[in-house]
C-alpha positions in Angstrom: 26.0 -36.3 4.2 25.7 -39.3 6.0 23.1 -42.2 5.3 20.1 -42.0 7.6 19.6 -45.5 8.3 16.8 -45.3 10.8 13.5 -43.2 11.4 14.6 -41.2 14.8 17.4 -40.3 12.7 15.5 -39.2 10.0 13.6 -36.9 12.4 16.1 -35.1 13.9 17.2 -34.1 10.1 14.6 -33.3 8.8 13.3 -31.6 11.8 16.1 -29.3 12.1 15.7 -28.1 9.0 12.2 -27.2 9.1 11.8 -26.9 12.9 8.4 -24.8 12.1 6.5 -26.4 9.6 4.7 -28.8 11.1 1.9 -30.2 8.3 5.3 -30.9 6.0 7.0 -32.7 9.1 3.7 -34.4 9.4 3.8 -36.0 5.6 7.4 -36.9 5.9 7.3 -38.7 8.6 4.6 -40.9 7.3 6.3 -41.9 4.8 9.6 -42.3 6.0 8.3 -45.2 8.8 7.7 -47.5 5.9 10.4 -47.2 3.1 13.7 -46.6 5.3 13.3 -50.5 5.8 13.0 -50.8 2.0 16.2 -47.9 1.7 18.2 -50.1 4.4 17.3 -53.4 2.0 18.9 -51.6 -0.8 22.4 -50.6 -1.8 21.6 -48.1 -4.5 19.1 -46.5 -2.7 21.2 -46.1 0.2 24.4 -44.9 -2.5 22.2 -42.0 -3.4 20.6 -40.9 -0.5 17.2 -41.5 -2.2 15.1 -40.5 0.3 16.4 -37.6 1.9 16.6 -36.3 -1.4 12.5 -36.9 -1.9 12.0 -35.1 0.6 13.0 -32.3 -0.8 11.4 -29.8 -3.3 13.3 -28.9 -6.6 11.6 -26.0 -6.5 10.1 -23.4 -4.5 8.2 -20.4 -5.9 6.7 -17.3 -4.0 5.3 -14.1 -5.3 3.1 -11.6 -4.0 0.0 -10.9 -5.8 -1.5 -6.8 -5.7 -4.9 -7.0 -7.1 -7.9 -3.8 -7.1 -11.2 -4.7 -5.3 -14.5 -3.4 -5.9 -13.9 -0.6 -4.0 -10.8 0.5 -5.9 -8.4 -0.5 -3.0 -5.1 -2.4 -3.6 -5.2 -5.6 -1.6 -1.9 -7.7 -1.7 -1.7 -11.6 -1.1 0.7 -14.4 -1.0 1.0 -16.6 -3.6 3.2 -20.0 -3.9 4.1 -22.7 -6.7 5.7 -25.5 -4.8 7.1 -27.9 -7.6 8.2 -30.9 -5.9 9.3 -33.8 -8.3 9.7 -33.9 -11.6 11.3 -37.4 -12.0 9.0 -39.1 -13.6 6.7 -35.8 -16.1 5.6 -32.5 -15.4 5.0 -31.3 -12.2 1.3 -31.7 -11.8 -0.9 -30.6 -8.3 -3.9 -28.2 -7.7 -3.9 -24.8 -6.5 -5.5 -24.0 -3.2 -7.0 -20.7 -2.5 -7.7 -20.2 1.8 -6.5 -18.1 4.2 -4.7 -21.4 5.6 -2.6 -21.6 3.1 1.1 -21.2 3.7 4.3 -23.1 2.5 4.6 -25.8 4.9 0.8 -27.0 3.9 1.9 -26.8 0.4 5.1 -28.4 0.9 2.7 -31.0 2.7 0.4 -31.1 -0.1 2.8 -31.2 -3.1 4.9 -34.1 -1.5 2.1 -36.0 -1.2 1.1 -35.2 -4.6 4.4 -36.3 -5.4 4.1 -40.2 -4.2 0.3 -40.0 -5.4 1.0 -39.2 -8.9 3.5 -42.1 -9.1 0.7 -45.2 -8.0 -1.4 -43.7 -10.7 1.1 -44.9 -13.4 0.7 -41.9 -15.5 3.8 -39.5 -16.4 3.0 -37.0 -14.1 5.2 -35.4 -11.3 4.2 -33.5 -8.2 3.3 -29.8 -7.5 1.0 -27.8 -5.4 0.5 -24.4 -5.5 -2.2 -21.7 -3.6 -2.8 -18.6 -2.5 -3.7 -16.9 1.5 -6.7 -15.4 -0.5 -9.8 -15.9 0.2 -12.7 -16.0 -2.9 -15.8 -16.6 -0.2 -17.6 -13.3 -0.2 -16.2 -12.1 -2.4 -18.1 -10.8 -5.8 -17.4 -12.5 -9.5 -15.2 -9.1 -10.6 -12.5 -9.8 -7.4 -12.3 -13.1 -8.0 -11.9 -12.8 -11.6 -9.4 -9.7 -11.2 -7.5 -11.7 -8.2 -7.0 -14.7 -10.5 -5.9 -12.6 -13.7 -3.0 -11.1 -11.1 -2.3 -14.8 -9.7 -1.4 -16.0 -12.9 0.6 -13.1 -14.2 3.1 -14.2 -12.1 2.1 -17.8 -12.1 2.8 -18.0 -16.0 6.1 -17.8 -16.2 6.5 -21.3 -14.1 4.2 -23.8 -15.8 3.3 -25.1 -19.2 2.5 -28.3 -21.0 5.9 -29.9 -20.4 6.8 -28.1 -17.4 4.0 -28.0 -14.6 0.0 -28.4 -15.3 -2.1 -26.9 -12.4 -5.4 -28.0 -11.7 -8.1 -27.0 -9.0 -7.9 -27.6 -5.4 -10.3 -26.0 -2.3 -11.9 -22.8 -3.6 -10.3 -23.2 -7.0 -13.8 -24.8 -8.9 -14.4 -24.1 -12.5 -15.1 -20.4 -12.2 -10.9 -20.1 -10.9 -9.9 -22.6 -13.4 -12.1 -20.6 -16.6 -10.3 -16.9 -15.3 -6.6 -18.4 -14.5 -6.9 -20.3 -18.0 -8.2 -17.2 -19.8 -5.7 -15.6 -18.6 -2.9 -17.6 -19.8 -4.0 -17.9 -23.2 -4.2 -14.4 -23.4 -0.3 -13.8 -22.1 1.2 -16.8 -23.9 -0.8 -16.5 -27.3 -1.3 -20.1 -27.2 -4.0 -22.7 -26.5 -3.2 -25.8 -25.1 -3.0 -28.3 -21.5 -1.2 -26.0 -19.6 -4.0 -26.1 -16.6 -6.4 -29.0 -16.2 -9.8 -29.4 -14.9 -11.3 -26.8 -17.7 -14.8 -26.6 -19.1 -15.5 -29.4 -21.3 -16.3 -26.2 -23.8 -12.5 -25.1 -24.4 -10.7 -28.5 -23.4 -11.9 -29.7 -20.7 -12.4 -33.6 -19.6 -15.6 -35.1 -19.0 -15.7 -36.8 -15.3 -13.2 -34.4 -14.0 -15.6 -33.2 -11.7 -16.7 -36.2 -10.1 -13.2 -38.3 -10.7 -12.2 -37.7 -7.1 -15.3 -38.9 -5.2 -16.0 -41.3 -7.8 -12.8 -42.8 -7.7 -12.6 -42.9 -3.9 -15.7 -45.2 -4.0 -14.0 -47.6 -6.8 -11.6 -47.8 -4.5 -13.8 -48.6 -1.5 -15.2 -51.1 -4.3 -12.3 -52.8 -4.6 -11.4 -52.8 -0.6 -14.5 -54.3 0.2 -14.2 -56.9 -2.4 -10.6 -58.2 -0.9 -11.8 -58.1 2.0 -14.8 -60.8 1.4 -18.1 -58.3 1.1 -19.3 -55.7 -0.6 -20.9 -51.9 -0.3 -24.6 -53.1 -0.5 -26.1 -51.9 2.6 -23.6 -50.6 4.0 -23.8 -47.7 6.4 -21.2 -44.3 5.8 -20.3 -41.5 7.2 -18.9 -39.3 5.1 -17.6 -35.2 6.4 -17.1 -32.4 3.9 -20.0 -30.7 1.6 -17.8 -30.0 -1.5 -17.0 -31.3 -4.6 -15.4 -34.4 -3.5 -17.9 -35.5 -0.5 -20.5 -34.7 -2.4 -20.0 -36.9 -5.5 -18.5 -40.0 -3.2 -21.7 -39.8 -1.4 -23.9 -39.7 -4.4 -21.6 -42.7 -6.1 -21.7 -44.6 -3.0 -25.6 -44.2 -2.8 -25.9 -45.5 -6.6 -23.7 -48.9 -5.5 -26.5 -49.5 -2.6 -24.8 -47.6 0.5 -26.5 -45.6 2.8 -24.7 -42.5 3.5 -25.9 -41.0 6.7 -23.7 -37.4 6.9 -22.2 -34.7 5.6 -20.9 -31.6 7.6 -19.3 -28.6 7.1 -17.0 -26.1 9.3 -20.5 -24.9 11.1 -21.6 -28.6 11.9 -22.9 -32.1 10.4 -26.2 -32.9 9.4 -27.5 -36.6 10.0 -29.6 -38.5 8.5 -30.4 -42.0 9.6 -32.8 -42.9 6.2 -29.6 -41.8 3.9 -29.5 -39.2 1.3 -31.1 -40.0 -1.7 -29.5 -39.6 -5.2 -32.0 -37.1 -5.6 -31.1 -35.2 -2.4 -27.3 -35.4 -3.4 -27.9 -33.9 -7.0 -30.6 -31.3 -5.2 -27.2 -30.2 -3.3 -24.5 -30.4 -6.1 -27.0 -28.8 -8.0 -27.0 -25.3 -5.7 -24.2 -25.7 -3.7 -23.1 -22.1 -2.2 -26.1 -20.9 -2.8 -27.5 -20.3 0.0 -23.9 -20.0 2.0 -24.7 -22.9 4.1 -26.6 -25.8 1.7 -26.9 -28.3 4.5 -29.7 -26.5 6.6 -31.3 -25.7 3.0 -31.1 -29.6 2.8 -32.5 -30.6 6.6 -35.3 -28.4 6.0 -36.4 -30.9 3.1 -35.4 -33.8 4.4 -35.9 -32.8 8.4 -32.8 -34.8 9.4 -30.8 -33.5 12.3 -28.4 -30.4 12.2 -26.3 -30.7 15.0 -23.7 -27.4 15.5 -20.0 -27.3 15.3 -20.5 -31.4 15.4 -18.3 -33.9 13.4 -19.5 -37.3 11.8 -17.3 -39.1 13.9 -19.7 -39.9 16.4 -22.3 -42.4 14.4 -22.6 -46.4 14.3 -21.0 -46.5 10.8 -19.4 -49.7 8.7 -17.1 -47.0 6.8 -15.8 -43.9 7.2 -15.0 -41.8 4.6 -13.2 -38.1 5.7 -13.6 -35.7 2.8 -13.0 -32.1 4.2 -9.7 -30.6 5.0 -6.2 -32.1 6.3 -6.4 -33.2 10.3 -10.2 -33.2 10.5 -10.2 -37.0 12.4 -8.0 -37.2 15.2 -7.2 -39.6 18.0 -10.3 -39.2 19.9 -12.4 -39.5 16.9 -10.7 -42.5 15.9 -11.2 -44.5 19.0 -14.9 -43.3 19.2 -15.6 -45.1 15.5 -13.5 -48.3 16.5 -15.9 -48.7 19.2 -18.8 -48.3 17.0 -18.1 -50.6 15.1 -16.9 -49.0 12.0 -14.4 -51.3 9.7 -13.2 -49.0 7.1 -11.2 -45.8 6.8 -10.5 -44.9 3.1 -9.3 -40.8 2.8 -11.2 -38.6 0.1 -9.3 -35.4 1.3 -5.3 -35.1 1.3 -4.0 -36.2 5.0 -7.5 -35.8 6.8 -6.3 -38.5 9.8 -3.8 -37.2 12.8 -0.6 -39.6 13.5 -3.1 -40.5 16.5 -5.6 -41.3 14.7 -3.7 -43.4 12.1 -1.8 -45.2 14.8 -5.2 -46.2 16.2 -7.1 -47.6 12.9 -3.3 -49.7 12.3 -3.3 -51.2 16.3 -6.9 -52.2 16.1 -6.9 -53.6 12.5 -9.2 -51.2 11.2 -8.7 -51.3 7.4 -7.2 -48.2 6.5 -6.5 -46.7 3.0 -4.2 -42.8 2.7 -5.4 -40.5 0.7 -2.1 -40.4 -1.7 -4.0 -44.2 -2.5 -7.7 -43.5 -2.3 -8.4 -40.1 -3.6 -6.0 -40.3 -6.8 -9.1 -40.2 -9.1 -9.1 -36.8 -9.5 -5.1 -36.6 -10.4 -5.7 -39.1 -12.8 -9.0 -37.5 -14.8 -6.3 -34.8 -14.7 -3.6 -36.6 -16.5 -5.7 -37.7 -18.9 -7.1 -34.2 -19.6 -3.7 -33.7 -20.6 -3.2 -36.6 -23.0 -6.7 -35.5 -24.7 -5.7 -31.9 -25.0 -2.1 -32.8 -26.3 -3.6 -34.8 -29.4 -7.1 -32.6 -29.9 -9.3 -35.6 -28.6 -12.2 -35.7 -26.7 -12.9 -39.0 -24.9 -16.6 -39.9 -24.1 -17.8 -39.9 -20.4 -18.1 -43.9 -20.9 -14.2 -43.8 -21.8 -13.2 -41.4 -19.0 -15.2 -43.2 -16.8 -13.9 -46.6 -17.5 -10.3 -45.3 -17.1 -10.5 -44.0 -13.9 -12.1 -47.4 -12.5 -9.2 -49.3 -14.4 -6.5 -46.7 -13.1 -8.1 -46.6 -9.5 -8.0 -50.9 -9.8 -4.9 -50.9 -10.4 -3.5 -48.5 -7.3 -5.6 -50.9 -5.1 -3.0 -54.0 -6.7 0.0 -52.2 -6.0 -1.0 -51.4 -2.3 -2.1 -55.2 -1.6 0.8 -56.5 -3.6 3.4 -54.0 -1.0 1.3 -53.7 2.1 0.5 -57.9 2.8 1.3 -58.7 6.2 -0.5 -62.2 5.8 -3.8 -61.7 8.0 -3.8 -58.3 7.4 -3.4 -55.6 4.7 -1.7 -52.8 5.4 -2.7 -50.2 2.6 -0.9 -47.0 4.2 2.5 -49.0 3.9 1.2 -50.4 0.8 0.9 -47.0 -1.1 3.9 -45.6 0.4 6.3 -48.3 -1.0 4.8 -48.7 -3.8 5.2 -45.5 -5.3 8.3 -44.9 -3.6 9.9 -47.6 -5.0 8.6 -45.8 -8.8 10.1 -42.6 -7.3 13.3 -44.5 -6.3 14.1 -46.4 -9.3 13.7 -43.3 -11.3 16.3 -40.9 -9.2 18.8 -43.7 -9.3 18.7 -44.2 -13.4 18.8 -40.6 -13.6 22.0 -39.9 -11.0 22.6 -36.6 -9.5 
């Protein structure tokens, strides 16, 4: 195999091989822009193909999944364990459930996961893993039975030492409490084989809110290099789950005022900001009603606007929460010319190429996802290390940890991405933990 040595070559391999799936193309090119300088700069890396060779999974899993409804009617779904690296710990990544899902998204996903789960500096590698099912509308006894039949199969691929799932979209607590109950009962054994439990039967506390929370930290620490602070500032933020949710309410408690949060029906804007007490009102009953947002705007009489994006306000900071390619090019440019500073990524790939390529021309400080939305990964790791010695850290301690490991992702992205007047935190996080990745392919050979 020759040595790709530049990124058009790099495209045409790896798009020949996976002419089709477009989200994993997506990811790899990303990456690949930024470390085939540092692979060219480097003899061993180039001796063993380092790259190439992370950019492809170890291991791919599929296995249908024939579950009975409430009616009494087979249904059968697709389901997927995508186990990408294991060079440096288990595989670890979250399991989405949504019609979307197919395996180029989670080949997207899990190599992301992959070059994530190395900036955190824990021993973790990277997985993702889903289903095309759908849990919305669908009553407690489906979802329960549908997760049971997920992990009968799922079992046989994961462990402690192996691969540790964890929740992703439409896998909350309830998913996590049915797929977990139903590994203990097959493998007559308690223990960390899934995280982001109850805190009842090994859970960790702050997993919930480690994402969102750790996305602000980070937005902590980007405004603090860059000579100001979050005080006053004004954010946009899309999404109405668990991550968008608890940034906003974090980013409220540090003085912000958050002016949005949407959902696939529309946004809803509010020019005071949400309160803390607003955001806990909606954490509080989210999904209940189906659409919490016009629940909200009828307390706070904001303005609902339909099938809408945030994209359009006078923001400082930006802060995309929902789904993978929700702010494209258009978007982009519209939020450069209102003034907005700051891009930081609470959801996994949520900016297009265009829009990327417009932040980066315009110097619009922009932090990827794999950087600014590792909280949740790392609460998840640490779940781990409590449930491997039957310890329960306080939320102080949890808390703590995840501003010291989220701190420490922001040095290795400034230390790799400083172009001098500039810092460029998308190259940043991409060398950084590619060069973890990198160093521990070549020690271990072939």
């Amino acid at each position: 195999m020759a040595y790709t040595s530049n990124l058009d070559e790099f495209k045409a391999w790896i798009t020949q091989r996976y002419p089709e799936q477009k989200e994993y193309l997506q990811a790899t090119f990303d990456i690949a822009k930024d470390v085939i300088p540092v692979c060219n700069a480097n003899e061993k890396y180039k001796q063993w193909e380092v790259f190439k060779r992370l950019c492809e999974p170890e291991r791919i899993i599929y296995f249908s999944v024939s579950w009975l409804n409430d009616n009494h009617e087979i249904e059968i779904n697709k389901g997927w364990r995508v186990q990408h690296n294991g060079l440096i710990g288990p595989y670890k990544g979250g399991l989405r459930f949504h019609p979307t899902v197919n395996e180029s998204v989670l080949k997207f996903l899990a190599f992301e996961q992959s070059f994530k789960n190395a900036l955190t500096g824990l021993p973790i590698g990277g997985a993702k893993g889903g289903s095309d099912f759908n849990p919305k509308g669908r009553s407690d006894y489906e979802v329960m039975r549908f997760c049971q039949a997920f992990m009968q199969e799922l079992q046989r691929h994961i462990g402690p030492y192996t691969d540790v799932p964890a929740g992703d979209i439409n896998v909350g607590s309830r998913e996590i409490g049915y797929l977990y109950g139903e590994y203990r009962k097959i493998n007559n054994r308690f223990g960390g084989a899934i995280t982001g439990k109850d805190i009842e039967f090994g859970g960790s506390y702050v997993r919930t809110e480690a994402t969102g929370f750790g996305l602000v930290y980070f937005l902590d620490d980007v405004l603090k290099q860059a000579g100001t602070s979050i005080e006053g500032k004004r954010i946009a933020v899309s999404g109405a789950g668990n991550v968008a949710l608890h940034t906003a309410l974090k980013a409220t408690q540090h003085g912000a005022k958050v002016i949005s949060l949407s959902n696939s029906r529309g946004t809803l804007f509010y020019e005071k900001g949400f309160s803390e007490e607003d955001l806990k009102w909606v954490i509080d009953h989210k999904g209940k009603p189906d659409n919490i947002l016009l629940s909200l705007n009828k307390k706070i009489k904001g303005a609902w606007e339909a099938n809408a994006t945030p994209w359009s306000a006078e923001v400082d900071i930006a802060l995309p929460c929902a789904t993978q390619n929700e702010l494209i090019g258009k978007d982009a440019k519209l939020l450069i010319k209102n003034g907005c500073k700051f891009v930081l990524e609470g959801a996994n790939m949520p900016c297009n190429e265009a829009a990327q390529k417009a932040f980066t021309e315009s110097k619009i400080v922009f932090v990827p996802g794999k950087a600014s939305n590792a909280g949740g990964v790392a609460l998840s790791g640490l779940e781990m290390a409590q449930n491997a010695t039957f310890h329960k850290a306080t939320y102080e301690a949890m808390n703590s940890a995840l501003q010291e490991i989220m701190a420490n992702i922001h040095q290795q992205c400034v230390k790799e991405g400083d172009e001098g007047d500039f810092i460029n935190y998308a190259k940043g996080a991409n060398i950084a933990a590619f060069r973890r990745l990198a160093d521990a392919m070549v020690a271990q050979g072939i």
